[in-house]
FITIMI-323556 format. One line per 3 residues: number of its first residue (from 1); for each residue y, z, x of N, C-alpha, C. Coordinates in nm, 3 decimals, always signed. Layout:
# FITIMI-323556
NUM> Y Z X Y Z X Y Z X ~ ...
This chain:
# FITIMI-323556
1> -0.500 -6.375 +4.762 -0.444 -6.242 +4.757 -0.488 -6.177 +4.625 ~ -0.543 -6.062 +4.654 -0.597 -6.026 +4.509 -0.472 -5.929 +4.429 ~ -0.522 -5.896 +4.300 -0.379 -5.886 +4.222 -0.261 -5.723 +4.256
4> -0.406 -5.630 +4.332 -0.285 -5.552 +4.383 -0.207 -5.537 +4.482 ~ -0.239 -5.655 +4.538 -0.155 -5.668 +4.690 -0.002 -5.756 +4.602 ~ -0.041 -5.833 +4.503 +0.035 -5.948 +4.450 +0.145 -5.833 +4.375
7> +0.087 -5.726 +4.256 +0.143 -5.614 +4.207 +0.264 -5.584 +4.316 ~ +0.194 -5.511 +4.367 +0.269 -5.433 +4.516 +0.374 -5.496 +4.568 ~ +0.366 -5.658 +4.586 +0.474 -5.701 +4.635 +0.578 -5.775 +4.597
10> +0.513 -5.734 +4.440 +0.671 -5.769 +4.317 +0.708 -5.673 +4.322 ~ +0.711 -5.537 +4.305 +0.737 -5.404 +4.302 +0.840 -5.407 +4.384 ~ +0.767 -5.397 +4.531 +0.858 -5.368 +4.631 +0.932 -5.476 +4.648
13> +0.969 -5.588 +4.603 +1.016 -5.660 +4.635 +1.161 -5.673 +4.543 ~ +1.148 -5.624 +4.420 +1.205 -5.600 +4.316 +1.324 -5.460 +4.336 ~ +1.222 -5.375 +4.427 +1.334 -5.200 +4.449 +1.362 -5.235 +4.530
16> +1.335 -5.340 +4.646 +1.448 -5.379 +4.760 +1.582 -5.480 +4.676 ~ +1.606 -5.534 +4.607 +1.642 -5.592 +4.533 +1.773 -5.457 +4.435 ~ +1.722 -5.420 +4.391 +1.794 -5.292 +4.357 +1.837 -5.244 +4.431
19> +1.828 -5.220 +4.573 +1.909 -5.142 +4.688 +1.982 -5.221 +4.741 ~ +2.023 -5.366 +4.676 +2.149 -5.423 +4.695 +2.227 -5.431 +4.649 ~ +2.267 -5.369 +4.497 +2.340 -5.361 +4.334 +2.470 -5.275 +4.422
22> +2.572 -5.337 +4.431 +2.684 -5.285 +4.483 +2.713 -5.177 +4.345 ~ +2.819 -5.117 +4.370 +2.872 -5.009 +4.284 +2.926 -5.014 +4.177 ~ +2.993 -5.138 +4.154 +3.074 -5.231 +4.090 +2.995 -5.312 +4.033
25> +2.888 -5.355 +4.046 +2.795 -5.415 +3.954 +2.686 -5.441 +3.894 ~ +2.709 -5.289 +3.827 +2.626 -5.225 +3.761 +2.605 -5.280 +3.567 ~ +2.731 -5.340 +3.566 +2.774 -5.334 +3.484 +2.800 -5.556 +3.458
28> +2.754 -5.612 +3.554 +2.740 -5.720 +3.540 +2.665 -5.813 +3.491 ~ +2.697 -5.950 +3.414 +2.598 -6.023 +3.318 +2.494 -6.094 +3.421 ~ +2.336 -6.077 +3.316 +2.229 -6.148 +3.388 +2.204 -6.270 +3.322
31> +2.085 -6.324 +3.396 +2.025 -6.430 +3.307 +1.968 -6.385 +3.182 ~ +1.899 -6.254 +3.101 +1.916 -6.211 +3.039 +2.030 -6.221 +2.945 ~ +2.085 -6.229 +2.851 +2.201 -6.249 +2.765 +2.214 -6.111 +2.731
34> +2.112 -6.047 +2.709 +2.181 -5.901 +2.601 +2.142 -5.801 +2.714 ~ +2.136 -5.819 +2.850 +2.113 -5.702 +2.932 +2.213 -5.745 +3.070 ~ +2.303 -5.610 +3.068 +2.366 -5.664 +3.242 +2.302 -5.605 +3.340
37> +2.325 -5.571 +3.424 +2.260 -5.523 +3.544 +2.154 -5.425 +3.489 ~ +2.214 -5.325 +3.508 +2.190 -5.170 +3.462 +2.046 -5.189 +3.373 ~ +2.098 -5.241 +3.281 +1.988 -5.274 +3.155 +1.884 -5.361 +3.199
40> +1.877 -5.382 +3.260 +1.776 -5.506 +3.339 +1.693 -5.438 +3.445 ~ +1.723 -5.324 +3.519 +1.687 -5.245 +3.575 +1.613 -5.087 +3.529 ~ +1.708 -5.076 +3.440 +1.602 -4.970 +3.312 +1.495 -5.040 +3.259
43> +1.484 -5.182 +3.238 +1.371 -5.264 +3.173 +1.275 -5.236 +3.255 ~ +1.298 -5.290 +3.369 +1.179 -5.306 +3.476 +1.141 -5.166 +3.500 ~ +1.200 -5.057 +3.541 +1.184 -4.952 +3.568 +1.105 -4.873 +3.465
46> +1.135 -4.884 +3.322 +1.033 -4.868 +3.237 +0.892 -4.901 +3.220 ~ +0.899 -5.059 +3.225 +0.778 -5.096 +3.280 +0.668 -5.063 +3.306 ~ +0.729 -5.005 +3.496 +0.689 -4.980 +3.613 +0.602 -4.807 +3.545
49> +0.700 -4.751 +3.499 +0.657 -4.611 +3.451 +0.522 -4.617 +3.337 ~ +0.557 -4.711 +3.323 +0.413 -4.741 +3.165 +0.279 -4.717 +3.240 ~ +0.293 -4.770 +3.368 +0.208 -4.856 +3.492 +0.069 -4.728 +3.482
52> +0.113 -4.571 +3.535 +0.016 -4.514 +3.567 -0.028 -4.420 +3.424 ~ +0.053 -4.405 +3.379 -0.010 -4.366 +3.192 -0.138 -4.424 +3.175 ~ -0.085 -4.601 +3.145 -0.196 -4.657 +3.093 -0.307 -4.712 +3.190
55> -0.269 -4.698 +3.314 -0.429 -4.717 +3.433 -0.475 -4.597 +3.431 ~ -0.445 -4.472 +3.396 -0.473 -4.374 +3.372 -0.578 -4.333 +3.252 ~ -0.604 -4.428 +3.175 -0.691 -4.414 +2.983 -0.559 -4.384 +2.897
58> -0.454 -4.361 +2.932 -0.366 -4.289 +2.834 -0.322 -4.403 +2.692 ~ -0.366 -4.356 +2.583 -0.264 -4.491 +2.468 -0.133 -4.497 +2.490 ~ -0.087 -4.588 +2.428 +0.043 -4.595 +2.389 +0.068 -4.473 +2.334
61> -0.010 -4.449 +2.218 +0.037 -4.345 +2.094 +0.048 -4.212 +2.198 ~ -0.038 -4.206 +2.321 -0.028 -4.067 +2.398 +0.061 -4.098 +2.457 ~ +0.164 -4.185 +2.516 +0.235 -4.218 +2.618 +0.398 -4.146 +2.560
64> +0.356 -4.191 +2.392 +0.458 -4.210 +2.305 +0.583 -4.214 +2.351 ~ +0.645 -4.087 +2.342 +0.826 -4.145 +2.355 +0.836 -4.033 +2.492 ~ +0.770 -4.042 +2.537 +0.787 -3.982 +2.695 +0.885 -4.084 +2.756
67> +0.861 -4.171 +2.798 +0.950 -4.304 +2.830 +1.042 -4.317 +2.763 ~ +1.081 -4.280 +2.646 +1.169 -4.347 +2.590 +1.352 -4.253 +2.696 ~ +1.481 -4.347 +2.649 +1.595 -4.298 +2.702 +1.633 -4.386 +2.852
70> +1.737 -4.312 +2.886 +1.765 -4.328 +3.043 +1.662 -4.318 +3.144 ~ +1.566 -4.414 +3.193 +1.521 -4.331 +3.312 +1.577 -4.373 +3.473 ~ +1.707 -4.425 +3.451 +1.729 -4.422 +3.593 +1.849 -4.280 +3.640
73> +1.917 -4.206 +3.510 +1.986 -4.164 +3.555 +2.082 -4.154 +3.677 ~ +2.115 -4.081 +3.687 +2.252 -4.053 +3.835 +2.215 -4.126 +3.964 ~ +2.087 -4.172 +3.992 +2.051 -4.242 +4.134 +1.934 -4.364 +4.083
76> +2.036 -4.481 +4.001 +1.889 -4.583 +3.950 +1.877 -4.640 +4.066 ~ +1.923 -4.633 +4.217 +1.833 -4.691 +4.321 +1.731 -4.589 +4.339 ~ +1.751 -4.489 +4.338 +1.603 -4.357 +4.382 +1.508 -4.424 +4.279
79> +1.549 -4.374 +4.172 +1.473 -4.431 +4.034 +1.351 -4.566 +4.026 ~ +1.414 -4.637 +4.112 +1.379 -4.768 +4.099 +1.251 -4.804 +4.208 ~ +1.334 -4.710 +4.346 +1.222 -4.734 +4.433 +1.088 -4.620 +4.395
82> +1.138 -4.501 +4.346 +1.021 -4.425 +4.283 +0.940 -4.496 +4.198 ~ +0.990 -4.546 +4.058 +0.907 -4.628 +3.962 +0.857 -4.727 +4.064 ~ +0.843 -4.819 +4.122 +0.784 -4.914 +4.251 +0.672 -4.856 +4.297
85> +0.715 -4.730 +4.310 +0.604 -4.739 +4.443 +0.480 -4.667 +4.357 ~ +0.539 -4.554 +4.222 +0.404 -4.518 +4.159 +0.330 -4.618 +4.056 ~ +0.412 -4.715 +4.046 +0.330 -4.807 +3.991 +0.215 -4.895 +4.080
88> +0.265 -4.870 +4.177 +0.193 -5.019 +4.271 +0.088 -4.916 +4.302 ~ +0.084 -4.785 +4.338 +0.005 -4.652 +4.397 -0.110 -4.680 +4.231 ~ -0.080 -4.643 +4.128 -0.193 -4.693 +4.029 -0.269 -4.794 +4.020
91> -0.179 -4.922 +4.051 -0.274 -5.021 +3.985 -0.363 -5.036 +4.169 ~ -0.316 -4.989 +4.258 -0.414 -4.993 +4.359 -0.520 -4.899 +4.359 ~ -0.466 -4.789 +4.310 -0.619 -4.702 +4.274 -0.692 -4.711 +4.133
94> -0.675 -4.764 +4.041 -0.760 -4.814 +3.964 -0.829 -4.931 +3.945 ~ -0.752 -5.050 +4.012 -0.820 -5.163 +3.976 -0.921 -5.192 +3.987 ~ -0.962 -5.113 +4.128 -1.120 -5.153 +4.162 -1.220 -5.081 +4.094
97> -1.216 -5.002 +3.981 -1.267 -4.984 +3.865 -1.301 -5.054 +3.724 ~ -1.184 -5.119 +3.772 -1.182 -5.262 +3.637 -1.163 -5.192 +3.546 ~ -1.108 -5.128 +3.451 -1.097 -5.048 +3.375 -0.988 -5.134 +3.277
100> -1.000 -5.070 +3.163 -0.908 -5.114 +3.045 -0.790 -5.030 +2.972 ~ -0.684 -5.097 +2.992 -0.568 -5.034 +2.955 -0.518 -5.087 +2.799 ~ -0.470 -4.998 +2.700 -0.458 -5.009 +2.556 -0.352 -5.044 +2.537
103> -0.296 -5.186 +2.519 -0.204 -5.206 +2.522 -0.155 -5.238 +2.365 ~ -0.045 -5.268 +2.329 -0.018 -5.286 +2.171 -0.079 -5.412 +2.087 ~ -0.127 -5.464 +2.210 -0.181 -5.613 +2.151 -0.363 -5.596 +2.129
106> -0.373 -5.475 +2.214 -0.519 -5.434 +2.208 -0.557 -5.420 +2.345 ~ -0.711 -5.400 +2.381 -0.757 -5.336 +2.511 -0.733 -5.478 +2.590 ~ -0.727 -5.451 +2.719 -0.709 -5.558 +2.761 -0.714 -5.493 +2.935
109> -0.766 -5.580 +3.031 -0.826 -5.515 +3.151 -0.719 -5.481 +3.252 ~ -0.682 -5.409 +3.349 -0.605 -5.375 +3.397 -0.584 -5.467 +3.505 ~ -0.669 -5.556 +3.539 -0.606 -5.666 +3.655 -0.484 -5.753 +3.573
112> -0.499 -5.792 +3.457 -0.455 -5.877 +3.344 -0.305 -5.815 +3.330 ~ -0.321 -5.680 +3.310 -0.185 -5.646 +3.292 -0.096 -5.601 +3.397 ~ -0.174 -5.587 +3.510 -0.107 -5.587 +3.659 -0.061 -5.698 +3.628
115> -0.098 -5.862 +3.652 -0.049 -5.947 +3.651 +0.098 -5.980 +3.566 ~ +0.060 -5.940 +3.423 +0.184 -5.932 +3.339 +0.287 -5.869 +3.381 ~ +0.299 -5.719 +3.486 +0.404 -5.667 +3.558 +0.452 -5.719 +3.663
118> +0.327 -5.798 +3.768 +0.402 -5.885 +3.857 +0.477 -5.975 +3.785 ~ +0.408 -6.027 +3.721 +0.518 -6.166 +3.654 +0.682 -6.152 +3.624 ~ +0.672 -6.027 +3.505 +0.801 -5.975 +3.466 +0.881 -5.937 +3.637
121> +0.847 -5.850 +3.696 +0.898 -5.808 +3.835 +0.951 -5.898 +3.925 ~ +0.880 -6.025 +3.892 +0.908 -6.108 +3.996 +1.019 -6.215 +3.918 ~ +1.070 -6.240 +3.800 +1.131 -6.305 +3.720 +1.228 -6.216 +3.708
124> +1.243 -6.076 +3.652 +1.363 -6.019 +3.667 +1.388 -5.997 +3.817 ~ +1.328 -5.996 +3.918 +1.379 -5.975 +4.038 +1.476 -6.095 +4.062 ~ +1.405 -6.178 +4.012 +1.527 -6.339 +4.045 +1.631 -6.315 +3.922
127> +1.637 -6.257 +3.837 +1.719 -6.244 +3.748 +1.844 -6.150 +3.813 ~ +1.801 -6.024 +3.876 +1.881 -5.948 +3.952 +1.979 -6.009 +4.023 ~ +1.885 -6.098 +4.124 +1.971 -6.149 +4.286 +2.045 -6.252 +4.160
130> +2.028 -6.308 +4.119 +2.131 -6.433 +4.054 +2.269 -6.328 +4.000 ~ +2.188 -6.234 +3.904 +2.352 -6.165 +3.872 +2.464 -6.070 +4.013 ~ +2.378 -6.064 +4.098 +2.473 -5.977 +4.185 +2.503 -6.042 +4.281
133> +2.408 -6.193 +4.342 +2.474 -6.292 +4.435 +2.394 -6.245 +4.569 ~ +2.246 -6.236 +4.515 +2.160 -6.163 +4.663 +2.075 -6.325 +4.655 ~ +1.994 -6.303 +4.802 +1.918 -6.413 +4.783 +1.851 -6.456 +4.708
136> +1.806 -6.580 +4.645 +1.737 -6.571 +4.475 +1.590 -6.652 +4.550 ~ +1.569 -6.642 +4.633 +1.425 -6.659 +4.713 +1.336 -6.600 +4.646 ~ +1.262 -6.687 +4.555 +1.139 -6.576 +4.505 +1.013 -6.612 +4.640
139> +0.886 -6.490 +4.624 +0.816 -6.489 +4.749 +0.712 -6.587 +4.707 ~ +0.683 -6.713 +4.782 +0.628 -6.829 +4.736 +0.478 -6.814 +4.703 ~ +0.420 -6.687 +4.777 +0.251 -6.618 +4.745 +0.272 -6.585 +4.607
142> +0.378 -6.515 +4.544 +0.437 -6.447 +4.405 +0.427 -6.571 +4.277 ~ +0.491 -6.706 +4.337 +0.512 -6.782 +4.238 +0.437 -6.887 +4.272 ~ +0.312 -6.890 +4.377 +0.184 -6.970 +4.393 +0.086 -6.890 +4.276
145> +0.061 -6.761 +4.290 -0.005 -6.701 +4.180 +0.009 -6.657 +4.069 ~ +0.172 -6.670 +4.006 +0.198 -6.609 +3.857 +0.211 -6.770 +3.766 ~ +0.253 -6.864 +3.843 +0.258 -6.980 +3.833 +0.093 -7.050 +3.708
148> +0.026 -7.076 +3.783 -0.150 -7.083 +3.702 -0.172 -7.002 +3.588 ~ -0.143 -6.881 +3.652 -0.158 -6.784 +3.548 -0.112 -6.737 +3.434 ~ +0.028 -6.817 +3.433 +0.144 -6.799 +3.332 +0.120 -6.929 +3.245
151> +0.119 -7.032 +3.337 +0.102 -7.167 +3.246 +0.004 -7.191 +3.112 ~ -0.086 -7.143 +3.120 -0.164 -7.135 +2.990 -0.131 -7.048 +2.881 ~ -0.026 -6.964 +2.880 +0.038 -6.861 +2.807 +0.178 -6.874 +2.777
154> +0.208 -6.954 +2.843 +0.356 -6.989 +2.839 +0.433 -7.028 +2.699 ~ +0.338 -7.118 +2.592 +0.382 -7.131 +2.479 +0.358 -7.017 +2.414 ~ +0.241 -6.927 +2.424 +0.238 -6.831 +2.300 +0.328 -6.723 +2.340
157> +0.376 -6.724 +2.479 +0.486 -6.611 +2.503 +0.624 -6.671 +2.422 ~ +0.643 -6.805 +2.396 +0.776 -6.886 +2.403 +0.793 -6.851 +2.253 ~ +0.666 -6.881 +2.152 +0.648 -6.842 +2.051 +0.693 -6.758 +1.946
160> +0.655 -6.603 +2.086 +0.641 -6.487 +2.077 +0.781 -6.434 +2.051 ~ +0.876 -6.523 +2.097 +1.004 -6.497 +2.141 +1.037 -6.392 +2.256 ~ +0.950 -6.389 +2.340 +0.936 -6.306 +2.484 +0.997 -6.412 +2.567
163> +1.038 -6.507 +2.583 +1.077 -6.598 +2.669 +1.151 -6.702 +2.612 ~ +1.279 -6.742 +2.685 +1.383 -6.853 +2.603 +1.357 -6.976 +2.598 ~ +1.368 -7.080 +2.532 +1.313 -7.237 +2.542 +1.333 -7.258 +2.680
166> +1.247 -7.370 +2.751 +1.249 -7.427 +2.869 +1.316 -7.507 +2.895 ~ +1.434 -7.490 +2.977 +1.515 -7.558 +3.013 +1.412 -7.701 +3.108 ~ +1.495 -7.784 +3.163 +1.501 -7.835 +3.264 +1.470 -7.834 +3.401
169> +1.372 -7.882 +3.490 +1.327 -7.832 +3.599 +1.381 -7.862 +3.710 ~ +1.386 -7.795 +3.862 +1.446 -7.869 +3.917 +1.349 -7.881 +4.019 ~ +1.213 -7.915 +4.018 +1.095 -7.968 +4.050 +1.065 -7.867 +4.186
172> +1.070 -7.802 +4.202 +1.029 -7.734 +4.291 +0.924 -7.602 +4.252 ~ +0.853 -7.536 +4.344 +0.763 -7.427 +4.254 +0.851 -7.343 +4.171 ~ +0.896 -7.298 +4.282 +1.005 -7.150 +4.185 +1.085 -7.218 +4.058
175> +1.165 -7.333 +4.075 +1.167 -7.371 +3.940 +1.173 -7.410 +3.892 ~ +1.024 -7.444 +3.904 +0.917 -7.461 +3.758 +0.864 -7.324 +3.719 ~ +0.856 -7.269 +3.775 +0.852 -7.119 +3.720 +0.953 -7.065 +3.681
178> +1.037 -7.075 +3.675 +1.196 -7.005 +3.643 +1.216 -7.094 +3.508 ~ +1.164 -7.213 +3.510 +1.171 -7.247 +3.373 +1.086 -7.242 +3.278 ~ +0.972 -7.226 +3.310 +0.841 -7.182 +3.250 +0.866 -7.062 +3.179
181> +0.926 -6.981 +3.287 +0.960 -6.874 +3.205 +1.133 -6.837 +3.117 ~ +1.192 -6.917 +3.129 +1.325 -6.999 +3.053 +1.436 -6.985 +3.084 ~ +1.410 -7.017 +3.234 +1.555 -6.996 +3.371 +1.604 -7.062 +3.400
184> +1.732 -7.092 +3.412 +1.759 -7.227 +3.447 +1.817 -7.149 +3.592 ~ +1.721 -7.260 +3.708 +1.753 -7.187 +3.855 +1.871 -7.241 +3.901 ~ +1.974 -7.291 +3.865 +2.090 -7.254 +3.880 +2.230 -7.204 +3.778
187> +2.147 -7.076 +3.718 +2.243 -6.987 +3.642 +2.352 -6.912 +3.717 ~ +2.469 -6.880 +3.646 +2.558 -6.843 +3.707 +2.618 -6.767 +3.619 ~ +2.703 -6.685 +3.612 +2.769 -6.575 +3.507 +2.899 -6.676 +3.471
């Protein structure tokens, strides 16, 4: 599966995921420690918005504080499935350009950082369903391919302090990926 079909179906897989956030828990703790629902959903949704800026040529420094604030306001399910779908709509019309997006760490190619959004998308998506009690099924094509791709990066992200020490596995793909990336797959609030 090449990476914008893989993109695409963290995305959407992630704003279906959001259109299960009952009303009442919005405001509930994630696997995340310093983000509950809400905040976990502005993360990703931010993200998602970075998505066509920078497949676009745009810098950071041009992007600047456009993003910055609330962006889910009064309907973060609209919000959520909008950010989804124009992100996945970019990295499908640029990739096959191969083109390079400026990221803070430096240029770096836009399949590469598709990947870095599936990854996050598909890790907070399991972060979501765990805090609100939805299915925590990650999609096994999702964590057959972020899986390889994460593993060689995994310490300098851990490093980085982008990711929490690695718990304990409970030998299965998803998690070993859930701990790879510093989940313990049976978290609970």
């Amino acid at each position: 599966m090449d990476v914008q079909a893989l993109h695409r179906r963290a995305a959407e897989k992630f704003a279906a995921t959001v259109q299960q956030i009952g009303d009442d828990q919005w405001g509930l703790p994630t696997p995340c420690e310093d983000w509950d629902v809400r905040a976990l959903v502005q993360h990703v949704v931010n993200e998602q918005r970075w998505v066509r800026p920078l497949a676009d040529g745009a810098t950071i420094e041009e992007v600047g504080t456009s993003l910055d604030g609330d962006l889910l306001g009064d309907d973060p399910k609209g919000a959520a499935r909008s950010a989804a779908a124009e992100a996945a709509d970019a990295v499908d019309e640029r990739a096959p350009e191969a083109p390079t997006v400026h990221l803070s760490f430096g240029p770096t190619p836009l399949e590469e950082y598709a990947m870095q959004v599936t990854a996050d998308q598909l890790v907070h998506g399991w972060d979501l369903a765990a805090a609100i009690g939805a299915d925590r099924t990650m999609d096994p094509d999702l964590v057959a391919a972020v899986g390889p791709w994460f593993a060689p990066q995994e310490e300098m992200w851990r490093a980085g302090g982008a990711i929490a020490p690695r718990p304990d596995s409970g030998g299965d793909p998803q998690a070993d990926l859930l701990a790879a990336f510093g989940r313990d797959a049976n978290w609970s609030a």
